[in-house]
C-alpha positions as CSV (number, residue, x, y, z in Angstrom):
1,X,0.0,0.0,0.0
2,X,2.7,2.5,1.0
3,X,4.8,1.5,-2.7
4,X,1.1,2.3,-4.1
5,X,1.2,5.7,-2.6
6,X,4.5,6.8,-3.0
7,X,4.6,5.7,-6.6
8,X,1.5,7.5,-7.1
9,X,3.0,10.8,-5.2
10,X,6.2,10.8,-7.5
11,X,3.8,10.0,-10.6
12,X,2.3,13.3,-9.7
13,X,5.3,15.5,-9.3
14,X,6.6,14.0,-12.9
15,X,3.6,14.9,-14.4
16,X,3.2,18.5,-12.9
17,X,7.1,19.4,-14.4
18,X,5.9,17.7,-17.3
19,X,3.0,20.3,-17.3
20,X,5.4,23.1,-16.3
21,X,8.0,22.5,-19.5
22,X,4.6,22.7,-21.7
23,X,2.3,25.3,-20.4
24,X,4.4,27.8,-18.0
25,X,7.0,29.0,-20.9
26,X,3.7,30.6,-22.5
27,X,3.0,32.4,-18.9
28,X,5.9,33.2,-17.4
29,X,6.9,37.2,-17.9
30,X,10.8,37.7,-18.9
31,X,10.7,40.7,-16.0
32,X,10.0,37.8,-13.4
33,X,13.3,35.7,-12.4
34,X,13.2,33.6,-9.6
35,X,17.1,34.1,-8.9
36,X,18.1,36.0,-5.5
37,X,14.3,35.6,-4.1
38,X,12.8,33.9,-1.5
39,X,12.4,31.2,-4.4
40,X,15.9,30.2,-4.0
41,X,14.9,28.3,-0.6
42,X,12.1,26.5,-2.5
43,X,13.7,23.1,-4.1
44,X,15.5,22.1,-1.1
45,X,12.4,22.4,0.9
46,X,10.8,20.5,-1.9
47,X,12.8,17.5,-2.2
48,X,12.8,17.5,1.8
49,X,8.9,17.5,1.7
50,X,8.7,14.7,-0.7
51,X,11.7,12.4,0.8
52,X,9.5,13.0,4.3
53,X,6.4,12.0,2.9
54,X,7.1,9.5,0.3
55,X,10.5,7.9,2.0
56,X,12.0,7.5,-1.3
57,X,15.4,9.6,-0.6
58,X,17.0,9.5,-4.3
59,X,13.6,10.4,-6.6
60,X,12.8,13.2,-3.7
61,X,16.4,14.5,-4.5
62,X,16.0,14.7,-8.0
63,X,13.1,16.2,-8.5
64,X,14.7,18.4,-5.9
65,X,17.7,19.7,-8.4
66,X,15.1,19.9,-11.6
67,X,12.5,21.7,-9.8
68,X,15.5,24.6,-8.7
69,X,17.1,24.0,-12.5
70,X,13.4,24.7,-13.9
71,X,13.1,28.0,-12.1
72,X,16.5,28.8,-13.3
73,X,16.1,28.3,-16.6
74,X,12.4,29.7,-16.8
75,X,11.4,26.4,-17.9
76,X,13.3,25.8,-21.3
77,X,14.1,22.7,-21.8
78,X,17.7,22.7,-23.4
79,X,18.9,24.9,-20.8
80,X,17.2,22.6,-18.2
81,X,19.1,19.8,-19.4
82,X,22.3,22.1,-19.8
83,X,22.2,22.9,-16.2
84,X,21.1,19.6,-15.1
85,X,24.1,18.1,-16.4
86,X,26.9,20.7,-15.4
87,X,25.7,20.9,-11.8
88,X,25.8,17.1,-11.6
89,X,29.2,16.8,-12.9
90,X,30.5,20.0,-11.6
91,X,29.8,19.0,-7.6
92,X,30.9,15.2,-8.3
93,X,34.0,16.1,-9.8
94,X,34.8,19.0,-7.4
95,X,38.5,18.4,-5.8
96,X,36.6,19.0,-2.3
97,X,33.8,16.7,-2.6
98,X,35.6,13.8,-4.1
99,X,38.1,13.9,-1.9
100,X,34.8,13.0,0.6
101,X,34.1,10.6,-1.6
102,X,37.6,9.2,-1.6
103,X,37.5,9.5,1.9
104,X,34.0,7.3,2.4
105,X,35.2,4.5,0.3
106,X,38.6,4.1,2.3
107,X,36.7,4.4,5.7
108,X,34.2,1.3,3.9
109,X,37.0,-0.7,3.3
110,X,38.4,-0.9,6.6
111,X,35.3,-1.7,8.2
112,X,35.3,-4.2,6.1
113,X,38.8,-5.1,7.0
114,X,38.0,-5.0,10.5
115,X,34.9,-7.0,10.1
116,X,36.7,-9.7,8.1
117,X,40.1,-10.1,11.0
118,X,37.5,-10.3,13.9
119,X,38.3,-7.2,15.2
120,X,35.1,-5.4,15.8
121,X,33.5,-9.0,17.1
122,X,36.2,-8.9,19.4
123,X,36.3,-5.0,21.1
124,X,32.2,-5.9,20.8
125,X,32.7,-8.9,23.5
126,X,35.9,-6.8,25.4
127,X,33.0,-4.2,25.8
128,X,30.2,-5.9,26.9
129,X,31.9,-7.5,30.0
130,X,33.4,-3.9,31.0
131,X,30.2,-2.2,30.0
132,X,27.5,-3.8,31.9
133,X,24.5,-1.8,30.8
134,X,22.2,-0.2,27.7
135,X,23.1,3.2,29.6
136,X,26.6,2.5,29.9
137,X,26.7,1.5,26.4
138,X,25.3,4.9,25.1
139,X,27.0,7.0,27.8
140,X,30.4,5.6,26.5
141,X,29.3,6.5,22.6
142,X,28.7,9.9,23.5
143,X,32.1,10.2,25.6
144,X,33.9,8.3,22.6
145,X,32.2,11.1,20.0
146,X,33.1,13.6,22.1
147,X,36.6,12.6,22.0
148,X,36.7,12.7,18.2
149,X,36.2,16.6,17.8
150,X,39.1,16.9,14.8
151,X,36.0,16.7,12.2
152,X,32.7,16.0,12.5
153,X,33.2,13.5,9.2
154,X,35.6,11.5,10.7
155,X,33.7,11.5,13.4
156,X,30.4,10.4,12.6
157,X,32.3,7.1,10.8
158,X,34.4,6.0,13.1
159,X,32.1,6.5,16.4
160,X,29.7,4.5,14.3
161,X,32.3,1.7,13.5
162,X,33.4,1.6,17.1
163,X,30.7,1.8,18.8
164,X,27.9,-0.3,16.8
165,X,28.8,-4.0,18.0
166,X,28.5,-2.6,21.3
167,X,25.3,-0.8,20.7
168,X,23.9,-3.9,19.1
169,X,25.2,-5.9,21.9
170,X,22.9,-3.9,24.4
171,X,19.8,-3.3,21.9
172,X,20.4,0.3,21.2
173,X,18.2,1.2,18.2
174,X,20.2,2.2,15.1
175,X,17.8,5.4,15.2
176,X,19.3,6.2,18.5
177,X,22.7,5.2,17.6
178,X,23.4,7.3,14.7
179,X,21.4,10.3,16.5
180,X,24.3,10.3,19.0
181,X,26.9,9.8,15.8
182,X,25.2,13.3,14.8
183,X,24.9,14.7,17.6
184,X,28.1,14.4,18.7
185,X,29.5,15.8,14.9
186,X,28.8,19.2,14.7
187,X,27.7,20.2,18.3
188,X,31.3,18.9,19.3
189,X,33.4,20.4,16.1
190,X,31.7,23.9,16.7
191,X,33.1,24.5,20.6
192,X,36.2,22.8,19.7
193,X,39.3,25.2,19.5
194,X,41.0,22.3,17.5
195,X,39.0,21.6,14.9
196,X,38.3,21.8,10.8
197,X,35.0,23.8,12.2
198,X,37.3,26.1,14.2
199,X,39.7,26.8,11.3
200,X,36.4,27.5,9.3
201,X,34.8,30.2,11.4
202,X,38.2,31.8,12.3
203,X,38.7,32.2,8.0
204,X,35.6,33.3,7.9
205,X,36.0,36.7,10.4
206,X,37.3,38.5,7.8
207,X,37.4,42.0,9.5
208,X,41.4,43.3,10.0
209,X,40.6,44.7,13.4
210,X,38.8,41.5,15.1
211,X,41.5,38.3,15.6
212,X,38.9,35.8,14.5
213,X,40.3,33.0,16.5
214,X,39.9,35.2,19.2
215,X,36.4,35.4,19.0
216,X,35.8,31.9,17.9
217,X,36.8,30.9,21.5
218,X,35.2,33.7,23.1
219,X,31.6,32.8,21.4
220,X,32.0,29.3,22.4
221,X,30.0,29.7,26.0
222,X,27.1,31.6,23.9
223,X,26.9,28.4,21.6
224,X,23.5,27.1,23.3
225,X,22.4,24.4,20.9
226,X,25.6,22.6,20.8
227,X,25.9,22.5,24.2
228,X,22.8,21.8,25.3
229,X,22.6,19.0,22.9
230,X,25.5,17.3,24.8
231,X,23.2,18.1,28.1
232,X,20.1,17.1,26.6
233,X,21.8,13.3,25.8
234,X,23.0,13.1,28.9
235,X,20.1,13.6,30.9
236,X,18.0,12.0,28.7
237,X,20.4,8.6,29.0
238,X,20.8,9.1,32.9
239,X,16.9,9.6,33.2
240,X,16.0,7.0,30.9
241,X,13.8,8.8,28.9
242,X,12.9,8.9,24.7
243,X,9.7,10.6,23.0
244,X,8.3,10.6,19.7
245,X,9.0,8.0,16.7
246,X,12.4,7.4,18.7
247,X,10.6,6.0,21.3
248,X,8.9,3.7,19.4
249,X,12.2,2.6,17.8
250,X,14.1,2.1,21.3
251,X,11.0,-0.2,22.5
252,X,11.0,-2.3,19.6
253,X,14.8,-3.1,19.8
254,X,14.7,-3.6,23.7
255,X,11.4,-5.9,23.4
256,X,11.6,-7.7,20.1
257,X,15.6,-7.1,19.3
258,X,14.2,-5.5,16.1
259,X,17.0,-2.5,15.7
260,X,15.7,-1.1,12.4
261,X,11.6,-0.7,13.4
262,X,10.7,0.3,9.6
263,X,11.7,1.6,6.5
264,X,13.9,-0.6,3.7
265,X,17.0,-2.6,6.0
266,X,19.8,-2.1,3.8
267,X,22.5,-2.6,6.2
268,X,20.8,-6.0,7.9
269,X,22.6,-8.9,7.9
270,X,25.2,-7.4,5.3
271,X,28.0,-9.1,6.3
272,X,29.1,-11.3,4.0
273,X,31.8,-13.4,5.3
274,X,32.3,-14.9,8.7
275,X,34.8,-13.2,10.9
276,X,38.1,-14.6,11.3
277,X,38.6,-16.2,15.0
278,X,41.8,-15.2,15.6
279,X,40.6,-11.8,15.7
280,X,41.7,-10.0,19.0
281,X,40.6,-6.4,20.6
282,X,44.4,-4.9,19.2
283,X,42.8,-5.5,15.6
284,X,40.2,-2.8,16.0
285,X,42.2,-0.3,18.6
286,X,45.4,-0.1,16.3
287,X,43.8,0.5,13.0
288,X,41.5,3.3,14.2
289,X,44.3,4.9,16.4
290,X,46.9,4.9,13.2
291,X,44.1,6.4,11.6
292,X,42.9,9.4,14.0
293,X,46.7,10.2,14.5
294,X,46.9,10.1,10.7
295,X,44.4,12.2,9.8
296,X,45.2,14.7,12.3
297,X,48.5,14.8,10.5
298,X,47.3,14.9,7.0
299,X,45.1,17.8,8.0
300,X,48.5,19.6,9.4
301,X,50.3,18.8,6.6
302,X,47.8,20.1,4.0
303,X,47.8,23.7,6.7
304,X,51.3,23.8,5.6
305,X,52.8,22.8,8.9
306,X,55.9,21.5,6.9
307,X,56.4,25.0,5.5
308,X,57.0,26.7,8.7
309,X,53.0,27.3,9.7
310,X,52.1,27.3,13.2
311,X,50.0,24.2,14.8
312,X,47.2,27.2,15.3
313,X,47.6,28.5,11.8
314,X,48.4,25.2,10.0
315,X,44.6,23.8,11.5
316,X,43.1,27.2,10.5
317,X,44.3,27.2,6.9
318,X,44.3,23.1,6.6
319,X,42.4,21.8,3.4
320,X,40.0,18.7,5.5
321,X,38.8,16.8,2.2
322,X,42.9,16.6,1.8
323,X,43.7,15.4,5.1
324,X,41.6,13.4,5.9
325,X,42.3,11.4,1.9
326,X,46.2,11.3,3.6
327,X,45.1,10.1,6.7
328,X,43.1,7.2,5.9
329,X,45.3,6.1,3.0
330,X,47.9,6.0,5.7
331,X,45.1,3.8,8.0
332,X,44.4,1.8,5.4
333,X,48.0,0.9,4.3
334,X,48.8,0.2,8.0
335,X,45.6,-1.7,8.3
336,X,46.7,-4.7,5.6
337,X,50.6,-4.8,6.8
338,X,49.0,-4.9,10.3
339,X,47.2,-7.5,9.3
340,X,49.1,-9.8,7.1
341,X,52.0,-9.5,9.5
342,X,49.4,-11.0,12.2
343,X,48.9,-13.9,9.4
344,X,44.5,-13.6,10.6
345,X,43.7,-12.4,6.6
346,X,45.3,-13.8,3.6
347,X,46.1,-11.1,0.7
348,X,43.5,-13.0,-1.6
349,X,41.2,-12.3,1.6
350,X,42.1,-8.5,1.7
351,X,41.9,-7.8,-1.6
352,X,37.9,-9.3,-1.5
353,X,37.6,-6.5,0.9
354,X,37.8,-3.9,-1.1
355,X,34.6,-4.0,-3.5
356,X,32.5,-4.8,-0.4
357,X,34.0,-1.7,1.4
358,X,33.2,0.5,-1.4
359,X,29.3,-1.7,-2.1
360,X,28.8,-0.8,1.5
361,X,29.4,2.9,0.9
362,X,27.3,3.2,-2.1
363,X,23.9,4.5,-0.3
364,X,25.7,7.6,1.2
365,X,27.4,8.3,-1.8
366,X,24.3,8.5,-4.1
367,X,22.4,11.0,-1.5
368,X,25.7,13.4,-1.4
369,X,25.9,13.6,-5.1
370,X,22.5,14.6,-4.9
371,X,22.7,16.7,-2.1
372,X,25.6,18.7,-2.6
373,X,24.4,19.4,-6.8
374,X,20.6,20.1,-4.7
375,X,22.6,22.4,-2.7
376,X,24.7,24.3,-5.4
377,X,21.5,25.0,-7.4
378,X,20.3,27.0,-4.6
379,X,23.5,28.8,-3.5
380,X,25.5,29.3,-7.1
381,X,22.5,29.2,-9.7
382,X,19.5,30.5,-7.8
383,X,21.8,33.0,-5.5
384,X,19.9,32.4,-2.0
385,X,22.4,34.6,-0.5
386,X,21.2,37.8,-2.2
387,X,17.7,37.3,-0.5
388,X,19.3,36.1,2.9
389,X,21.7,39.8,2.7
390,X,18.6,41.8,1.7
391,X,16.6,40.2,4.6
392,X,19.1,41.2,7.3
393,X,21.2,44.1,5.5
394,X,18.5,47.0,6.7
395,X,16.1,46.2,9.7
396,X,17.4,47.5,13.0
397,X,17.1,44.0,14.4
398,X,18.9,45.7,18.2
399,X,18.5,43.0,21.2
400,X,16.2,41.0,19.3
401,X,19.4,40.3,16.7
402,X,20.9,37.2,18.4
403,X,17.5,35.4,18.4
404,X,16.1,36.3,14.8
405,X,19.9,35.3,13.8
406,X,19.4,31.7,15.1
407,X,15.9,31.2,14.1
408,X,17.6,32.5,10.2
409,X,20.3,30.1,10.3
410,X,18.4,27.2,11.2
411,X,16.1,27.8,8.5
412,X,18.8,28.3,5.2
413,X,20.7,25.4,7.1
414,X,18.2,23.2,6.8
415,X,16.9,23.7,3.5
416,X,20.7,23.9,1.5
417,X,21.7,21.2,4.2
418,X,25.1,23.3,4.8
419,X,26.3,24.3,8.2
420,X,29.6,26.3,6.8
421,X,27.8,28.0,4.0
422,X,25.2,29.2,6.1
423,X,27.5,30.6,9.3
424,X,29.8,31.8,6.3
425,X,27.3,34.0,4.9
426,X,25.7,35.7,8.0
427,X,29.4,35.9,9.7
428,X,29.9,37.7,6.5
429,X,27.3,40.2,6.9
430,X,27.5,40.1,11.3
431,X,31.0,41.3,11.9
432,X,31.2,44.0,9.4
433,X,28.3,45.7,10.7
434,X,28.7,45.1,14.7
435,X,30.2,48.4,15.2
436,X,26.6,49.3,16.1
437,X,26.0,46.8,18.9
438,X,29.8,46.3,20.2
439,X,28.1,44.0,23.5
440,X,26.3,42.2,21.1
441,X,29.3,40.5,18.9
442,X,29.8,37.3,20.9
443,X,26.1,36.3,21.0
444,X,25.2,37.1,17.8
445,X,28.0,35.2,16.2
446,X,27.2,32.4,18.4
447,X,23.5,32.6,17.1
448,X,24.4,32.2,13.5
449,X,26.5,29.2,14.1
450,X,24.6,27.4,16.5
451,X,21.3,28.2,14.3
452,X,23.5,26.8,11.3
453,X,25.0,23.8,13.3
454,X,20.7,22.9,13.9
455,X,19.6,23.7,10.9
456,X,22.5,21.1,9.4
457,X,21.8,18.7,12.0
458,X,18.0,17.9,11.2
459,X,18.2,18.4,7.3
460,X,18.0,15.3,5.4
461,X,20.1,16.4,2.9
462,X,23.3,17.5,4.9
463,X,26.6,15.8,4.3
464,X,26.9,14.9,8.1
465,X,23.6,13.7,8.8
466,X,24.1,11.3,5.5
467,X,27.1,10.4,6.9
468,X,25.9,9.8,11.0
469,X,23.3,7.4,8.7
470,X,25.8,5.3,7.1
471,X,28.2,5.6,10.4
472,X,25.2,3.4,12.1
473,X,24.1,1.7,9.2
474,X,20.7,3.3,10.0
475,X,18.1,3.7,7.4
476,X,18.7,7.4,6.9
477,X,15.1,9.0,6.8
478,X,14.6,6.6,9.8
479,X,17.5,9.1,11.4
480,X,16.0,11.8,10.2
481,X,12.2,11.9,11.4
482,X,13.5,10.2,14.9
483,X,16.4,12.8,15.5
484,X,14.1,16.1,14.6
485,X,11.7,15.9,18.1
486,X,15.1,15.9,20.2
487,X,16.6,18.7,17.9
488,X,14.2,21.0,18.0
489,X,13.1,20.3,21.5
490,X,17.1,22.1,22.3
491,X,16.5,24.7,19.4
492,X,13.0,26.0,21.5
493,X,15.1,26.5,24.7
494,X,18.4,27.9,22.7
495,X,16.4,30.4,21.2
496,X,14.6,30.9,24.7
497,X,18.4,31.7,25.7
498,X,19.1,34.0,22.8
499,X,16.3,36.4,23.2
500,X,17.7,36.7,27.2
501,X,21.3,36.8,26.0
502,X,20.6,39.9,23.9
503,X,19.6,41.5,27.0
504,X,22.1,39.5,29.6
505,X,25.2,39.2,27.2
506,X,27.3,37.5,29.7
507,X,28.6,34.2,29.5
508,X,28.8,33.4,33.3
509,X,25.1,34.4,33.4
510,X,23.9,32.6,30.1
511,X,26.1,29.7,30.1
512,X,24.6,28.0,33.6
513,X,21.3,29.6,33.0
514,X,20.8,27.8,29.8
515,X,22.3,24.4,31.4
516,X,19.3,24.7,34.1
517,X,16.4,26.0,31.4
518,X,17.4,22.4,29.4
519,X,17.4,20.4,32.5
520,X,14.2,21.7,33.9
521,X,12.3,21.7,30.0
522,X,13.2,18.2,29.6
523,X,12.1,16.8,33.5
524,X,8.6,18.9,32.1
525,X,8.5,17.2,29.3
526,X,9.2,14.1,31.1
527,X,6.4,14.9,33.7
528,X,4.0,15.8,30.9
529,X,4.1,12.5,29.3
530,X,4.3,10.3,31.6
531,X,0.7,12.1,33.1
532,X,-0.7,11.5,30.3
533,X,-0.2,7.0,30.5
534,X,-1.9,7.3,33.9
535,X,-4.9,5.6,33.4
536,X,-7.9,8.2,33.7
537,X,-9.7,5.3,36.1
538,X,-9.1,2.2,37.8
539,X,-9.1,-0.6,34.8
540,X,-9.2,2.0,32.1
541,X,-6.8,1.7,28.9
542,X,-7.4,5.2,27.7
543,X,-3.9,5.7,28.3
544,X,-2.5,3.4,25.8
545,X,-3.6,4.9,22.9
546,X,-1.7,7.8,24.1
547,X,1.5,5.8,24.6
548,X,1.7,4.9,20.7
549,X,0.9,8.8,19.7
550,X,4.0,9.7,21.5
């Protein structure tokens, strides 16, 4: 029934372009463009409507990139397929994004390596006798991602790898799993001095009198949404305590072992060969350590770090797509010595590795071609930042700024899916102009990228919540629609905090004021629900119907 509809929604959407390329040419004025308007916004939020509604991620995608290619071509249909074609090629063959892609495939393959030697089996049973509970077992994946703050990419694949056969072990949903892959990405890389995110925001502060650095570390106690995201799992883990679709997903894995709940199961049962026994704990551990310690280097080494470039500079001007394609060529050449030396894989065995690493891969691969060519329809051929500059270039927004900044950044986040882009742009037009509210700065830089870090974080087409998917081998729209409640439940209290912090701009006011609002929202919530499953009379089951609408 649900193939019946979704077929039926896509059918629909084909046939209105197809009734667009014939009928709207005739209509459409040559004064009207859609380029640098409001318009700009519309195909992400299109293709994120459909993927929501029909759960087909790829068609939703596509129509995505021809409904913004459309508008920019005013409906002809050579230029359409012009377009079309550059923006697919241009993003896929950009240096950046295929050194990603490069990246993705590497990371496969030594899973699969790891898989094959017994070395995740192995740290999996090391891990359940030291870790002797579901709590434990998520408490110690948000410590581990909180660890890993170099790059929110490397982080959401290796906590993933790590972490899963323990996960698994305990019945930890995938839905939950990769939500604390993602939410330990960003949230982490954004209030870490040492980090691709850091380097980002500091290139970004372009003014000669402000040391962006500088204020990088001095916004970092104003960054309410990342932090209280870290809060909010916390609590939520100590207290025991899920809502919404994630709930539903958590009680099917802890009462019928079911980890996936719904959607297609593309990562069940993948493995295809049977681990080696001679697997040992050291199999997994050395691998992934060669390969943080590696990519930290690579990322140093593209900063220029060689050529006389300070640690702080060489981070700040560091090329990540290149480090980390240095890094985990290094990990993966260590990997196979390591593990032919050890005499547990034969070469014949590695090399059968390799396709399966990169098979494994393929799902995330598809949906960032698509996402980044969605995005650069919106940013490069429909100009979305010429509306976003005209929306916040004039108003005198004054204490108010900090708050409407957020609520702005979460918004372009989500629908172009990029957290850099979007704190790029509004740092862009923030700094230059905070001459006017000096006491303001800090907040309202914070606001932009925490709003951008949110707005990335629940977005279905953003690089790091693809990849916090494919880092828990979670169906990814499953991620998506379990992940948003949580997100947005933080986003209502940060921008709570903003509208006090642009009258309080004080970090040792704001910072344990916001820690206590989270705490006290989520013990509400908590008490709100758990009302509403008391039964309204003795032998009613009233109260049931309510648990399942949670």
């Amino acid at each position: 029934m649900k193939t019946t509809k979704n077929f039926i929604v896509c059918m629909s959407t084909l046939a209105v372009v197809i009734f667009a390329f014939i009928f709207v040419p005739m209509v459409w004025p040559e004064s009207v463009s859609a380029v640098g308007t409001v318009f700009a916004l519309l195909p992400p939020v299109i293709a994120i409507v459909l993927a929501l509604i029909t759960k087909e991620v790829y068609s939703s995608l596509f129509i995505g990139v021809l409904s913004g290619v459309l508008m920019y071509s005013r409906f002809d249909f050579l230029t359409t397929v012009d377009v079309t074609v550059e923006a697919f090629v241009g993003n896929i063959g950009d240096s950046y994004n295929m050194g990603i892609l490069i990246f993705l495939v590497i990371l496969g393959i030594m899973v699969v390596l790891m898989n094959k030697a017994g070395g995740s089996k192995a740290y999996g049973e090391w891990a359940v006798k030291r870790i002797k509970s579901r709590k434990g077992a998520i408490l110690s994946t948000v410590g581990l991602g909180c660890l890993i703050f170099v790059d929110d990419y490397f982080n959401c694949l290796t906590v993933g790898n790590i972490m899963r056969p323990v996960t698994d072990k305990f019945k930890v949903s995938r839905s939950k799993l990769s939500y604390i892959i993602d939410a330990t990405a960003a949230p982490i890389c954004i209030i870490a001095p040492i980090s691709s995110w850091a380097a980002a925001v500091t290139g970004y502060i372009t003014n000669p009198d402000i040391n962006g650095f500088s204020v990088f570390l001095q916004s970092i106690p104003f960054n309410f949404y990342a932090i209280l995201t870290i809060v909010t799992m916390i609590v939520m883990t100590v207290i025991n305590f899920d809502f919404s679709s994630m709930k539903k997903h958590e009680k099917n894995a802890q009462e019928k072992g079911d980890l996936f709940s719904e959607g297609d199961r593309p990562y069940e049962d993948k493995n295809e060969t049977t681990p080696s026994t001679k697997g040992k704990v050291v199999d997994l551990i050395a691998p992934v350590a060669v390969l943080i310690v590696s990519c930290i280097l690579g990322m140093l080494y593209s900063g220029k770090i060689l050529e006389g470039a300070s640690f702080i500079d060489a981070f700040a001007n560091c090329d990540a797509s290149v480090g980390l394609v240095i890094g985990s060529l290094f990990g993966l050449i260590f990997t196979v010595i390591f593990y032919l030396a050890r005499g547990i894989l034969s070469f014949k065995e590695i090399t059968d590795c390799i396709p399966q690493g990169f098979k494994a891969m393929v799902p995330a691969i598809l949906i960032l071609c698509f996402a980044w060519t969605l995005c650069d329809i919106s940013r490069s051929y429909l100009e979305a930042s010429t509306f976003v500059e005209g929306f916040i270039g004039n108003p005198q927004l004054g204490y108010f700024l900090p708050a409407l900044l957020f609520v702005l950044a979460l918004g372009i986040a989500f629908a172009t899916g990029t957290s850099w882009g979007t704190f790029g742009l509004l740092l862009g037009i923030i700094v230059p102009t905070a001459g006017a509210l000096p006491q303001h700065l800090l907040v309202a830089v914070s606001a932009a990228m925490a709003g951008a870090v949110c707005g990335d974080h629940i977005s279905p087409i953003s690089d790091t919540t693809i990849m916090a998917s494919a880092g828990a081998q979670c169906n990814h729209l499953n991620h998506v629609k379990t992940q948003i409640p949580y997100a947005m439940l933080v986003a209502g209290v940060s921008f709570v905090c903003y509208i006090i912090a642009g009258f309080l701009p004080y970090w040792y006011v704001m910072f344990p004021l916001s820690i206590v609002l989270m705490i006290g929202t989520i013990f509400g919530l908590k008490f709100i629900l758990e009302k509403k499953k008391v039964p309204v009379a003795e032998g009613t089951v009233e109260s049931n119907q309510e648990i399942e609408k949670e």
